[in-house]
N, C-alpha and C positions, 0 to 999 in steps of 0.2 A: 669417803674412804681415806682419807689425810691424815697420815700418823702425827702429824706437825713435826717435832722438832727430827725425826728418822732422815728425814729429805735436807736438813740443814749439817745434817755431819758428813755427807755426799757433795760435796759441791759441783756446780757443773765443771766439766774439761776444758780444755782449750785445743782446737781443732790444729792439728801437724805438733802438736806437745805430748810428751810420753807422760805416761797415766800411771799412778801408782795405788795399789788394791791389796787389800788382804788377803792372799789365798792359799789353798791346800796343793798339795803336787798329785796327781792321777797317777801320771807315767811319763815316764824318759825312755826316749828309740832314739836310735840313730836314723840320721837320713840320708837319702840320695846322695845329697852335697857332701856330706862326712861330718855337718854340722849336728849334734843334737838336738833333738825333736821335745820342749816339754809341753804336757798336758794340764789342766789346774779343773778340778773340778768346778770351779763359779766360774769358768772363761772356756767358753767352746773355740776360741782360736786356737791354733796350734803355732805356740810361741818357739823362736830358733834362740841357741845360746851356743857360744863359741871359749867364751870366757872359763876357766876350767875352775878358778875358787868359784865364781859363780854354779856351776854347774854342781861341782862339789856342795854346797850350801841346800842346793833343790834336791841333790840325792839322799843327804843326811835328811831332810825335811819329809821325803819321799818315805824314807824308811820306818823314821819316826812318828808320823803320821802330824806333821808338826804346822800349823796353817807359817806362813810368810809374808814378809812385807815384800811385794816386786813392784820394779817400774821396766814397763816395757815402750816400746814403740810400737804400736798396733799398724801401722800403714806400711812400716817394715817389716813386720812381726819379729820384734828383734826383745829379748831382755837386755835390761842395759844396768838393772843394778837388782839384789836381794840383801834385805836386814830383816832384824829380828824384830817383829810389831812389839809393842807395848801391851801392858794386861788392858788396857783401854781400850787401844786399838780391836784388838780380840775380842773385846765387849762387845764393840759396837757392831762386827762385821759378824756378830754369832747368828745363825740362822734356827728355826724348828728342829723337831725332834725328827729322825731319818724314819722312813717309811722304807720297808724291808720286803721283797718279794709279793706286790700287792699288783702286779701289772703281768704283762705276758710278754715275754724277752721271744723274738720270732727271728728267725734266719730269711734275709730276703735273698731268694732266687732272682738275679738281674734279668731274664728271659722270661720271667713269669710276675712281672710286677704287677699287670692288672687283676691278679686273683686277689690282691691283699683290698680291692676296691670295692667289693662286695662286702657291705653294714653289717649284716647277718653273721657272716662268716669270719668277720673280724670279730663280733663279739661284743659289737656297741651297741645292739638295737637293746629299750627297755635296760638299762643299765646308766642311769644319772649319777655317779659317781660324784662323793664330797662335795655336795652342792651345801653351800653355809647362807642359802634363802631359805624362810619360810614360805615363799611362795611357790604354787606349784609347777614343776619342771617338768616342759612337753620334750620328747625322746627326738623327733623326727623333724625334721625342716618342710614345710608339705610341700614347697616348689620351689626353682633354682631363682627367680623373681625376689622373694621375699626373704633367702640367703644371700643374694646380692645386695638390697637392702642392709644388711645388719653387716654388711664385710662394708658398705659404704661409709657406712657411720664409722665403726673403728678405723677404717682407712683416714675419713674427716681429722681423726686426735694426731696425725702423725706431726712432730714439731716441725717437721720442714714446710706444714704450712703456716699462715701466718694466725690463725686461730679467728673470734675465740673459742675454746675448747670446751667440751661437754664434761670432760671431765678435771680431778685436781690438778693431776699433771699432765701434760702430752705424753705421747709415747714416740719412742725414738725408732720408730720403723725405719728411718734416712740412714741410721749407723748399725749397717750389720754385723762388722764384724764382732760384736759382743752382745748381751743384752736380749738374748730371743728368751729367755727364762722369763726376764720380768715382763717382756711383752705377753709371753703366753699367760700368766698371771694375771695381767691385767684386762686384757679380752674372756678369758676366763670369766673374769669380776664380772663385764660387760655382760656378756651372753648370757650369765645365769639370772644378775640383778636387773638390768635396764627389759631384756627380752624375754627372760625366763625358757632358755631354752637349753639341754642338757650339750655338754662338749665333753671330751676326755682329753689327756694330758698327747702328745703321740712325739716319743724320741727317735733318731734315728742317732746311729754310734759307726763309724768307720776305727774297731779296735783291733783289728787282724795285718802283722807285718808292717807297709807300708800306705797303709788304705789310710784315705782321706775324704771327708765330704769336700767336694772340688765345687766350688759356684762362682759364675759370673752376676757380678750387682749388676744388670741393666739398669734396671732401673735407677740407678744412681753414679752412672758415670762408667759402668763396664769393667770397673777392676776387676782383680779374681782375690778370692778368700775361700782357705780353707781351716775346715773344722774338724776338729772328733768327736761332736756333735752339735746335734740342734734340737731345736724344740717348739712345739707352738700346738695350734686349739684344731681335735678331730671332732668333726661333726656328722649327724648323717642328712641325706638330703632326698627326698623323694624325687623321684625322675622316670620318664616314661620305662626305662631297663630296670625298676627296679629301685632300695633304698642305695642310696651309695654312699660311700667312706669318703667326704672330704677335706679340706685342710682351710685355714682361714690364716694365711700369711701375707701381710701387705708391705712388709720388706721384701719379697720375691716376687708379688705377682697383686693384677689388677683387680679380681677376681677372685671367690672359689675356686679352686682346681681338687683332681681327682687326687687320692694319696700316692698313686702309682707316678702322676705329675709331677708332685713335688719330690718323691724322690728320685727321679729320673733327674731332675734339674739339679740333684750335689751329687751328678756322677760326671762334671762338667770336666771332658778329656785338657780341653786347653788352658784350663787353669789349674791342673795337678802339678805343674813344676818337676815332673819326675817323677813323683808317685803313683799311686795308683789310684783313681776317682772311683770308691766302690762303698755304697752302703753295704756295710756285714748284718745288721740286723737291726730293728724297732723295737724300742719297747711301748704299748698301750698302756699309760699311764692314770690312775686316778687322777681329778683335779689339784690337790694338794702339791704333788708332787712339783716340786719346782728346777734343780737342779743336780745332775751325780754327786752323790758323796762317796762312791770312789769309782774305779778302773772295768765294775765287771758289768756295769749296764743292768745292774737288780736293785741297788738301793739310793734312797734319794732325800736330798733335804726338803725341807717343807719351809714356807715363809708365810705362816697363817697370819700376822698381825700386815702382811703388803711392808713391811719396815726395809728392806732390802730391797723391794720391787721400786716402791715410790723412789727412795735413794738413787740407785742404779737407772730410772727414766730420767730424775732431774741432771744426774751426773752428764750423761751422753746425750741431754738436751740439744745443743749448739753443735753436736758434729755429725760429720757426715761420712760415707761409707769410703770415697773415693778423696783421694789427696787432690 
């Protein structure tokens, strides 16, 4: 899967250095602080900006529907500069064709998260979704044994270990606060090509007032990050209750967990900074589906050729989640 030269126009970051990307504006809120709040559709951080030409530049951008050149500080979540990319730049950072109301946008009830846990009900059983193997693709996981197997293995690619790796590139599970797209992309790849077994896309979106996905990294040093979304690989798994709805995220967790798990964990009260830690709603995405292309959580970019996936893992190779 190695687009070759895709991964060489991304270079990797430098870890406490502010990162500059090509991207679109989602939404501008105001926050808590009285700072403004921006969103970008290829960066689920929720970047702060003070700066008012700046701000000005992301609203004209916002309106116009006009991608931008930022550089932000991710461990602040601060923006500290916006220009206008080159026709190049735009070249290179162009993603697939959007895929338009092909998923199920769901209102999570926060007292009733474990009904969304049940396979059936959710609407993934028998339902392989954009798989680009010709080989044949089994629906069901038959035990949590043999799903922990294959979460071990994607866990093995994460570049914070020291390899070698099974696949082209590691994957940056170590650096959350960006980059769950091309991770879910690339387990994606995994699960249908190495294993042959069927996933779906599963967003979650904090887009109401002041909501935010609130999470603590444990696993990589305890900071807090939040998002206006995320994203990563739904599976289903037989278990004596039943098939269940799980999640396969190794930037969060050691393990499989329930999907009601993983969203319980970006409702983290102590790292909303004043906001509010509240998933508003999921979307069940096809495989394809890779990133929002805009603000309402129904339509999404696509990255069929992995050219912005590979990019994006080699980019955030060397950093990690927590300063």
């Amino acid at each position: 899967m190695n687009n070759g030269p895709s991964a060489a126009m991304f270079p990797a970051a430098t870890q406490g250095s502010a990162i500059t990307r090509i991207l679109t504006v989602a939404n501008i809120r105001s926050s808590s602080n009285g700072a403004s709040e921006v969103m970008f559709n290829e960066n689920p951080q929720i970047l702060n900006v003070q700066n008012a030409t700046i701000l000005a530049t992301l609203q004209q951008a916002l309106s116009s529907h006009a991608k931008v050149k930022v550089t932000f500080n991710p461990w602040q979540a601060t923006i500290e500069q916006v220009n206008v990319p080159t026709n190049q730049e735009i070249i290179n950072a162009a993603l697939g064709p959007v895929l338009s109301n092909q998923g199920k946008l769901i209102k999570v009830d926060p007292s009733n998260l474990s009904d969304l846990d049940d396979a059936e009900k959710l609407g993934i059983l028998n339902d392989a979704q954009g798989e680009n193997t010709h080989a044949a693709i089994t629906n069901i996981i038959p035990n949590m044994a043999t799903a922990q197997t294959m979460f071990n293995y994607i866990a093995r690619q994460c570049c914070k270990l020291s390899g070698p790796y099974d696949v082209d590139y590691c994957i940056s599970f170590q650096y959350c606060e960006d980059g769950c797209y091309a991770r879910a992309h690339k387990m994606w790849y995994i699960m249908s090509h190495t294993y042959h077994y069927a996933t779906h896309k599963i967003f979650s979106f904090a887009r109401t007032g002041n909501d935010v996905l609130s999470v603590e990294a444990e696993k990589w040093g305890g900071c807090c990050i939040n998002w206006w979304f995320h994203v990563t690989i739904l599976v289903s798994i037989n278990t004596p209750g039943g098939v269940k709805a799980y999640v396969f995220d190794p930037a969060m967790f050691d393990q499989p967990v329930l999907l009601s798990a993983w969203l319980h964990a970006q409702e983290n009260p102590t790292c909303a900074g004043g906001s509010n830690p509240l998933v508003d709603f999921i979307n069940l995405q096809p495989n394809p589906s890779y990133c929002p292309s805009d603000y309402t959580g129904l339509n999404f970019n696509t990255d069929p050729l992995f050219a912005s996936t590979d990019s994006t893992l080699v980019h955030y190779s060397p950093l990690t989640t927590c300063p």
